[in-house]
N, C-alpha and C positions, 0 to 999 in steps of 0.2 A: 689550344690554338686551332684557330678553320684549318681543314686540309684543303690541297688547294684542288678544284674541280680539274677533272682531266680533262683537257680537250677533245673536242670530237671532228668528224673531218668534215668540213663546210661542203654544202651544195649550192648548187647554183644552175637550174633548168633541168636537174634530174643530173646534172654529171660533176662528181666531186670532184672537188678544187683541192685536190693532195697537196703537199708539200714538196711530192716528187715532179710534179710539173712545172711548179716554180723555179723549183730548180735545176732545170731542164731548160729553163726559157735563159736562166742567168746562165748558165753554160754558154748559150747561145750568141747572150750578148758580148759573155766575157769573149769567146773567142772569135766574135767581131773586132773588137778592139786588138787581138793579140795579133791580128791580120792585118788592119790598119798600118799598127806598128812593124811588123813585118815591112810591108808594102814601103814604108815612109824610110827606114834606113835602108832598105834593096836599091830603089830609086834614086838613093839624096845623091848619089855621084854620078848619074847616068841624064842629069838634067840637061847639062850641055849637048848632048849625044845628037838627041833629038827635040822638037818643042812640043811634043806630045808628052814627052817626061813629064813635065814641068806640070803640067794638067793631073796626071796621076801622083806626082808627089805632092801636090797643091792637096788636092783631095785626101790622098793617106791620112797627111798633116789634119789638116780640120776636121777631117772624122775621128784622128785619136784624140784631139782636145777636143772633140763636142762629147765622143763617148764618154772621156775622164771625167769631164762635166759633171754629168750624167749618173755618169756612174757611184760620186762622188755625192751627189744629192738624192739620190735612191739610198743607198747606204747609209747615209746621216738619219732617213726617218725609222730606223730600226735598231741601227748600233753605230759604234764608233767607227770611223773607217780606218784600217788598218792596225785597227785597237789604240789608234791613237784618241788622248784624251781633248780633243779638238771642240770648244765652246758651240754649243747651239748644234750638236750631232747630240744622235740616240734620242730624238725628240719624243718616240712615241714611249719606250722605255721609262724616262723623265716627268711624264705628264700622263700618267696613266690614267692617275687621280680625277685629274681636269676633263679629261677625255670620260674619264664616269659620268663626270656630274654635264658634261654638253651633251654627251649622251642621252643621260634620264629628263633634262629639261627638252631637248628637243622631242622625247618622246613624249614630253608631258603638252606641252605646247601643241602638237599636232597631230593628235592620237586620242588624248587622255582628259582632255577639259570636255565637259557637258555639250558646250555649246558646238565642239568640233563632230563630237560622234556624233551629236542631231543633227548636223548639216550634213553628215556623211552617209546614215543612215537613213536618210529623209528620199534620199536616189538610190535607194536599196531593195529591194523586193523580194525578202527574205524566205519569204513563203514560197513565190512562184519556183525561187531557184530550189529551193528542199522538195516541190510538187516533180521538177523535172530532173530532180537526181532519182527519186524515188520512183519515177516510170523508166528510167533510162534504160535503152535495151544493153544487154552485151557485148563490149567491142569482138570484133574477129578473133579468136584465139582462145576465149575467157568463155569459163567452161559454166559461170554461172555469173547472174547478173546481181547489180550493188542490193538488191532486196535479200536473196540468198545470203550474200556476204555478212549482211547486218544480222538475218534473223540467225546465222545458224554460230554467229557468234552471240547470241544475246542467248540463243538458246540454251547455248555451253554454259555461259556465266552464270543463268540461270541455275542451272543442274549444282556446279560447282558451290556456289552458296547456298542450295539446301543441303544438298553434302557436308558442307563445312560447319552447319551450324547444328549445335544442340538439340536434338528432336523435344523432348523431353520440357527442356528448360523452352524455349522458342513457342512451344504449344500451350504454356501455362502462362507464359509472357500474353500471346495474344488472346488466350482465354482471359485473364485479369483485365486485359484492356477494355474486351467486349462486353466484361461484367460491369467494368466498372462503368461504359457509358449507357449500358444496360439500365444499372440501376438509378442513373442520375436521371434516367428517361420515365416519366408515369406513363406506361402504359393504356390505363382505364380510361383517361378518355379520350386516347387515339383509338383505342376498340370500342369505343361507343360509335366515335364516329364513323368510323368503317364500316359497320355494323347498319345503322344508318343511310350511310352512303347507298348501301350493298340495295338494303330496300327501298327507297325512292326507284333504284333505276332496275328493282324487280331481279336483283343478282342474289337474291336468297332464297328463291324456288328451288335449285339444287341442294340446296345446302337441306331445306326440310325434306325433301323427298330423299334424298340418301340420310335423313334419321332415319324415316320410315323403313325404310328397306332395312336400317343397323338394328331398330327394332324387331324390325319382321323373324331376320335371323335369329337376333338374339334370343325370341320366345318359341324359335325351332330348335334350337342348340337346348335350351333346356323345359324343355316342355316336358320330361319327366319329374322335374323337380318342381315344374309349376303344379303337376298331377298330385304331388305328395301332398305341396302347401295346401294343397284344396281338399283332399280327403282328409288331414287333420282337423282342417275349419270348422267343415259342416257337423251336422247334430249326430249323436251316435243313431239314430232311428233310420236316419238316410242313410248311413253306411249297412247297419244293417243291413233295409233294403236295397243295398247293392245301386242307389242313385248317384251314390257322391262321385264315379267313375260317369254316368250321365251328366251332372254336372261339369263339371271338369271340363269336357268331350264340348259341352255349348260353350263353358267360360272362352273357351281357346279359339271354338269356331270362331266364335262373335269379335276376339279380339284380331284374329286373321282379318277376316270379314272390314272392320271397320280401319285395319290400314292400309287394306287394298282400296275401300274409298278414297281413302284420304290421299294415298298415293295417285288416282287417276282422275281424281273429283279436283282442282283447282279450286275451287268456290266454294270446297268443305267446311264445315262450322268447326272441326275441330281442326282445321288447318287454321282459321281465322282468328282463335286460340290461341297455335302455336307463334303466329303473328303477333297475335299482342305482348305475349308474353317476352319477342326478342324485341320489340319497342321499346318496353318498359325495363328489357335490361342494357339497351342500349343509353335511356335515361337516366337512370343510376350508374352507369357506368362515366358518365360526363357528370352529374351533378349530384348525385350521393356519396356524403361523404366516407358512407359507412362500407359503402360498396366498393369505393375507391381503396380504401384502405384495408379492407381484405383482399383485394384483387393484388396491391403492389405487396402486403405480406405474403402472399403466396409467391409470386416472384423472386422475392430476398430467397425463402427457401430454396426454390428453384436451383438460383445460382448458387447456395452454399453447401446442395446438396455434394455428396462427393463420389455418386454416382453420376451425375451430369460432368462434372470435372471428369470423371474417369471415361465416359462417352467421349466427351469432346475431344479428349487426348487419342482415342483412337480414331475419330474421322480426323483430326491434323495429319494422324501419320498416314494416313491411305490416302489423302491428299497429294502429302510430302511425294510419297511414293510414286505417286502415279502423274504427279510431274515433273520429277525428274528422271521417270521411264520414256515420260512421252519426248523431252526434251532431247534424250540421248538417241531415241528412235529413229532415223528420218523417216519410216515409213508410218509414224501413228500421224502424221498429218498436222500436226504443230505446226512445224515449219512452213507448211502450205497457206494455213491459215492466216501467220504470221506477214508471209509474204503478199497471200490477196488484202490482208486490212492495211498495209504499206501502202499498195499500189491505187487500192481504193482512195487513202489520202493522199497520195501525188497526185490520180485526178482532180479530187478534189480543190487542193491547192493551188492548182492550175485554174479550173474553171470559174470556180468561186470568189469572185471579187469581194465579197461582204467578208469572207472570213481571212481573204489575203489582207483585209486591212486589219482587222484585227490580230494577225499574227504577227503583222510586223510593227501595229501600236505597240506591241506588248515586246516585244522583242527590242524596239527602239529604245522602248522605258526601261526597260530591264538593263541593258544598256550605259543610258545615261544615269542610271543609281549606279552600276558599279563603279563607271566613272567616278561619281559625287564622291560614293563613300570611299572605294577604294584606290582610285588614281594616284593619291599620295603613296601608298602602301606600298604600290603595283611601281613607280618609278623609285621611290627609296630603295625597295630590293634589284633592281637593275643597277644602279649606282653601286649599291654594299657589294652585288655579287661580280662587278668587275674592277671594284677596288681591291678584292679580296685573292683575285688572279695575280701572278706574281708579275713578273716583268719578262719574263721568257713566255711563259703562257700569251697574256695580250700580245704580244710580238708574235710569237709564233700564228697565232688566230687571224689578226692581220694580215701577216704576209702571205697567208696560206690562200686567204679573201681576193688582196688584191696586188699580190707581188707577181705575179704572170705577169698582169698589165706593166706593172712598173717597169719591169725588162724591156718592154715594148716600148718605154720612153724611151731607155738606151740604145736599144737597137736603131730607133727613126729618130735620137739625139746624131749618132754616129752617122747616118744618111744622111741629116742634114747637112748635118759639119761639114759634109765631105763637100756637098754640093756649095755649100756657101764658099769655101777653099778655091774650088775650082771658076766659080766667079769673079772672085775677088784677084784668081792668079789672071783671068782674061782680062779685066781692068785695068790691072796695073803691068799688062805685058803689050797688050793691043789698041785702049782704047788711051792709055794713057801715053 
């Protein structure tokens, strides 16, 4: 069986509506009336005395029949009065059920239909007001403003759910995801086109002049070994003659020599070469199919190497690491950043007419589908969840709402009373 929800204590303008103040207010009433009555049997024999009596017993009188009144119809929409079992008392008690469902229909009706939120949201400007929370300065007192507030709470949650999750498992998670749209992706002829691209707009200058330079290196890193290849080559007659170190000595100049051209010469014939050459694999790389399909088996290995798996696993965690250092940090600057790209969109938000309509299209839509789809949902559970309150619960939540006021009936039932008494004693004493 449901347990039943505890109540909680109602507000109303930031100041809670306890149970103790209601009952504080019925005090009040009640010992209005126990004064009334006082007043009306001190009085009843002292009428003749003077004709002023007659004015204050007139009054007692009708203020303790208007208070009983009163008090008598305050106390039937809650319980029975005097625990007596008196017809058409305890009404809200009795009709709890009924009270759900006028409930969840008047929420549905004026809240919850498509057509109410578009009309309501239509005079909405969802955006401007979220631009001017997000710039709002400070109030007097507040030691940090609503961008602080947000960021260094999103920062926290941040930290806290990499903390909480799985390094381990969470890094192979997003690793499998990335392989796998990895490999649903052909790469080959997005790099042809790239590739392409890069030369039309002359973005591949760099890219051959730093080969040139990786070669440059490379044939000074081993230019001893280049020395060996070439005294094995040549004829034993040249070694002999001690040339094949001559050789060598020109092979290496001349290859120095000709990629220092080709590094400072633009207009080099072997740079014009190394151009055709990434043409042509830029065109197999979009239209060979042979090319293509070497190029994406190289990829599969890639990703099923388990040296890359094991790479990747260590940039996730130094990732991990370093944003839930920075998060926890105020001084690595997150939070700063956090707060200027906030504030950056409140401007925004503010200035930007084009994207204030779009934020609040989408916001309105968004909106009116939950409505569509979940209005029914959203009022059923407001119906179940206060059919399922017991009969002291709803009572008590009630009265806690708006049983202050009801005291208030009694208390100006009893004024009235009294004043209509005092009338009615002028009427039938003076005018009659």
């Amino acid at each position: 069986m449901a347990s039943t929800p505890t109540p909680r204590p109602l507000t109303f303008g930031g100041e809670p509506l306890t149970a103790d103040r209601a009952r504080r207010m019925r005090w009040t009433a009640t010992g209005m009336l126990a004064a009334m009555a006082v007043i009306f049997f001190t009085t009843h024999g002292l009428v003749g005395d003077h004709w002023a009596w007659g004015y204050v017993n007139s009054f007692a009188e009708a203020a303790m029949v208007g208070g009983l009144a009163d008090w008598f119809a305050v106390t039937a929409l809650f319980r029975h009065p005097l625990s007596l079992p008196i017809p058409h008392t305890a009404i809200i008690p009795k009709n709890k059920d009924r009270i759900a469902d006028t409930m969840a229909q008047f929420l549905q009706e004026n809240f919850l239909t498509p057509a109410v939120v578009a009309r309501r949201m239509s005079n909405m400007n969802v955006a401007r007001a979220l631009g001017e929370f997000l710039t709002m300065a400070p109030e007097r007192g507040e030691s940090s403003d609503p961008r602080s507030r947000i960021t260094s709470g999103a920062a926290e949650l941040l930290a806290e759910v990499l903390e909480s999750l799985d390094p381990e498992r969470l890094g192979n998670q997003v690793r499998s995801g990335l392989a796998g749209q990895i490999a649903k992706l052909e790469i080959a002829p997005l790099a042809g086109r790239m590739l392409e691209s890069a030369m039309v707009d002359r973005r591949h200058q760099p890219l051959i002049d730093g080969f040139v330079r990786w070669a440059g290196l490379t044939i000074e890193d081993n230019e001893e070994t280049l020395r060996e290849i070439i005294h094995k080559r040549v004829a034993g007659v040249l070694r002999w003659a001690g040339l094949d170190k001559t050789i060598s000595s020109n092979v290496l100049d001349g290859l120095y020599k000709l990629l220092a051209e080709v590094l400072v010469d633009p207009d080099h014939p072997l740079r014009f070469k190394i151009e055709e050459g990434l043409q042509k694999l830029g065109q197999d790389l979009q239209h060979d199919p042979e090319t293509r399909a070497r190029v994406e088996s190289l990829k599969i290995e890639l990703l099923e190497n388990p040296a890359v798996a094991e790479w990747w696993l260590g940039v996730w965690e130094r990732a991990r690491l370093s944003l839930i250092r920075r998060a926890r940090a105020p001084e690595s600057g997150l939070g700063q950043e956090m707060r200027k790209s906030l504030a950056d969109l409140g401007h925004a938000l503010q200035q930007d007419e084009r994207l204030q309509h779009q934020i609040n299209r989408f916001a309105r839509r968004t909106l009116v589908g939950i409505a569509t789809r979940y209005g029914g949902q959203i009022v059923k559970l407001v119906s179940e969840t206060v059919k399922r309150w017991d009969a002291t619960t709803i009572t008590g939540r009630i009265e806690s709402a708006v049983g202050r006021d009801l005291q208030f009936i009694r208390i100006n039932g009893t004024i009235v009373g009294g004043l209509v008494g005092m009338t009615l004693h002028f009427i039938t004493t003076v005018v009659m």
